[in-house]
C-alpha positions as CSV (number, residue, x, y, z in Angstrom):
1,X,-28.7,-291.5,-72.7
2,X,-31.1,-291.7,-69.9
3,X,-28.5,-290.9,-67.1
4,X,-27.6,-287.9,-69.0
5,X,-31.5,-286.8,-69.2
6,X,-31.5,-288.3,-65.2
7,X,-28.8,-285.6,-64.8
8,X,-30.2,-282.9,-66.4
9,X,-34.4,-283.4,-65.0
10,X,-32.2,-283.3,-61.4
11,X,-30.6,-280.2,-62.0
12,X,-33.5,-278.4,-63.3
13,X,-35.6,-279.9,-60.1
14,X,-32.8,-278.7,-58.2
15,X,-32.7,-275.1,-59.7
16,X,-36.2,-274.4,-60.3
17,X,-37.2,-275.4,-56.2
18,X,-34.3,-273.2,-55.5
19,X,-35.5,-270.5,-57.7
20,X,-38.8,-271.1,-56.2
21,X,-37.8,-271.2,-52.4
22,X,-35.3,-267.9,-53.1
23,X,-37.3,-266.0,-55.3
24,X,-40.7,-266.5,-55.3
25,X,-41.6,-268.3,-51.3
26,X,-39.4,-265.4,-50.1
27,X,-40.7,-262.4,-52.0
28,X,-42.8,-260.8,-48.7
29,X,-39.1,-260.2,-47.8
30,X,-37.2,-258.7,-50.8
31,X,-40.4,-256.2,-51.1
32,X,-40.2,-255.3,-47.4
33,X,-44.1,-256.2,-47.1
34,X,-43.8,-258.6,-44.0
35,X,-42.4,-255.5,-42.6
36,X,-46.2,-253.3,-40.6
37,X,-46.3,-250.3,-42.7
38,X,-48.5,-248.9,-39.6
39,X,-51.6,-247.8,-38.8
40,X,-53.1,-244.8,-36.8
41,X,-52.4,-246.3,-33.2
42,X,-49.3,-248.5,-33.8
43,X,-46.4,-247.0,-35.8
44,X,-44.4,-248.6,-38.0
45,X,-42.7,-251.3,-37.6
46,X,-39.5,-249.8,-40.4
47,X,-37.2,-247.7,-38.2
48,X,-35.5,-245.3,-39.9
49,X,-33.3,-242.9,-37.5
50,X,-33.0,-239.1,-37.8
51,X,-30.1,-238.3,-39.8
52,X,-29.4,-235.7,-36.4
53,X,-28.6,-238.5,-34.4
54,X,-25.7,-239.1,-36.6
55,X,-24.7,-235.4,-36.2
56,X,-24.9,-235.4,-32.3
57,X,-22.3,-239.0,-32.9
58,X,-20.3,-238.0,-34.9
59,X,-19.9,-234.3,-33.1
60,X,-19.9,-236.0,-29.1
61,X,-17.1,-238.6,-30.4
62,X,-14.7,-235.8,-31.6
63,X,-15.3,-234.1,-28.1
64,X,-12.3,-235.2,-25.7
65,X,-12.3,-236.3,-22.1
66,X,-14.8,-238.9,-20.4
67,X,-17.9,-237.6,-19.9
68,X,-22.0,-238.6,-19.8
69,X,-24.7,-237.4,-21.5
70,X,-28.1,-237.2,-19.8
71,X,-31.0,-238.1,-22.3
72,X,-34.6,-236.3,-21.1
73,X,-37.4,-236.1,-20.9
74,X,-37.6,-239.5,-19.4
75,X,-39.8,-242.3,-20.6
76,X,-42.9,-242.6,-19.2
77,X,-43.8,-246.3,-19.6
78,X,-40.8,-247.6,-18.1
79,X,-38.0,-248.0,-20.3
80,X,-40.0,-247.3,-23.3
81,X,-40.1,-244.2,-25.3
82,X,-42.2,-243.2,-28.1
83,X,-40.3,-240.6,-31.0
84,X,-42.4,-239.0,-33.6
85,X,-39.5,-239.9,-36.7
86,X,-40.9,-240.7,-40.1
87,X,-42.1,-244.2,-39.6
88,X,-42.6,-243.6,-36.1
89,X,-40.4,-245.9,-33.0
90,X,-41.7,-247.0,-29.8
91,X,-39.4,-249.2,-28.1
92,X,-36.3,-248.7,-26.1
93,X,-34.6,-245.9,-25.7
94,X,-31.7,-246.3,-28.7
95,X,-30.1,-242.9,-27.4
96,X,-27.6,-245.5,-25.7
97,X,-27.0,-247.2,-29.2
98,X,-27.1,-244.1,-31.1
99,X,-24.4,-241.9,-29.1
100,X,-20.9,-243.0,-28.3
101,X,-20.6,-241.8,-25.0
102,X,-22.1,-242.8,-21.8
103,X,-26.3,-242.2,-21.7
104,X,-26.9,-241.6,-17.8
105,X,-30.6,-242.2,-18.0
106,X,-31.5,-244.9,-20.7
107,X,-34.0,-247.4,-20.0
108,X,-31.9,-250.8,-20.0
109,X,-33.1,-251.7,-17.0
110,X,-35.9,-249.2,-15.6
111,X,-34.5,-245.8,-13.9
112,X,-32.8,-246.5,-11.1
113,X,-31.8,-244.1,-8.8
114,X,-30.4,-241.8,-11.5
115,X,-33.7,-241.9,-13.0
116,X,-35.6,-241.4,-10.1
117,X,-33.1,-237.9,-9.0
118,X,-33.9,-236.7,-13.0
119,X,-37.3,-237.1,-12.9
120,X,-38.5,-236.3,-9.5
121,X,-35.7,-233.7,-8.8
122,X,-35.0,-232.1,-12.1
123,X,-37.6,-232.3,-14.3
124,X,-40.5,-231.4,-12.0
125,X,-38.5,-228.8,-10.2
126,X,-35.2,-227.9,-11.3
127,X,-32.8,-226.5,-8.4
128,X,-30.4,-223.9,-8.7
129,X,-27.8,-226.1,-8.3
130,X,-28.3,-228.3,-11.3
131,X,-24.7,-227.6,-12.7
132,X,-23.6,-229.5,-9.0
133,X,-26.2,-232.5,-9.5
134,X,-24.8,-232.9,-13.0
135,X,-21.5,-232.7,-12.1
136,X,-22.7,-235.9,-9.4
137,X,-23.1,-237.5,-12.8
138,X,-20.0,-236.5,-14.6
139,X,-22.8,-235.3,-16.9
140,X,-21.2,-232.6,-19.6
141,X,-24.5,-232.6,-22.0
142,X,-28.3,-232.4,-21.6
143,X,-29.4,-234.0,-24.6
144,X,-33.4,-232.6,-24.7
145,X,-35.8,-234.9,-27.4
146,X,-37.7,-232.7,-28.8
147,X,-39.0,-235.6,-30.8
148,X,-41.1,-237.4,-28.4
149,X,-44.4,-238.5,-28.8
């Protein structure tokens, strides 16, 4: 009789610090409120990603041949950008992740060259040859965030 109570007393242990680990310990997680809701300064830290980005992917991966996409303006701290979405997103530049093709001018690893011909060359004074520079690029699409902070 007492290893059969032994059994069962282990069993609820075992469940109920379980239960409590899982359910209870955890909760901050299945509520999201671990998650920075934001403030005025900081945005949030809960991305959630203009359904228009799905629209460009879904339109640039029907599109045939092999081809880049330049992404301006550029970011200004680096390779961080700043988008006014819902929540708000600073970070890096998820045009790269967010687009199936080729992003010429994402901020993996600063500019580069190609970033320093956008900014300084293109952005500040475009030439009339831009189509050529492009075309340097194998660059078919401008992709223009108007959704920067």
């Amino acid at each position: 009789m007492q290893r059969v109570v032994g059994k069962i007393s282990a069993k609820v242990f075992l469940v109920s610090n379980v239960f409590l680990l899982c359910g209870v310990y955890v909760w901050p997680m299945w509520t999201g409120d671990v998650i920075y809701p934001g403030g005025k300064v900081i945005p949030s830290a809960t991305v959630e990603v203009p359904n228009y980005y799905y629209q460009a992917s879904d339109w640039l991966d029907i599109e045939k041949g092999d081809f880049r996409i330049v992404s301006i303006p550029l970011p200004k701290l680096g390779s961080q950008v700043a988008y006014s979405w819902d929540h708000g997103y600073v970070g890096e530049d998820p045009t790269r992740w967010l687009l199936p093709k080729t992003v010429v001018v994402s901020g993996e690893s600063g500019r580069g060259i190609s970033g320093f011909i956008f900014d300084e060359v293109i952005q500040e004074n475009p030439p009339a040859n831009l189509g050529a520079i492009l075309n340097l690029f194998n660059a078919r699409y401008i992709l223009f965030h108007r959704d920067t902070d």
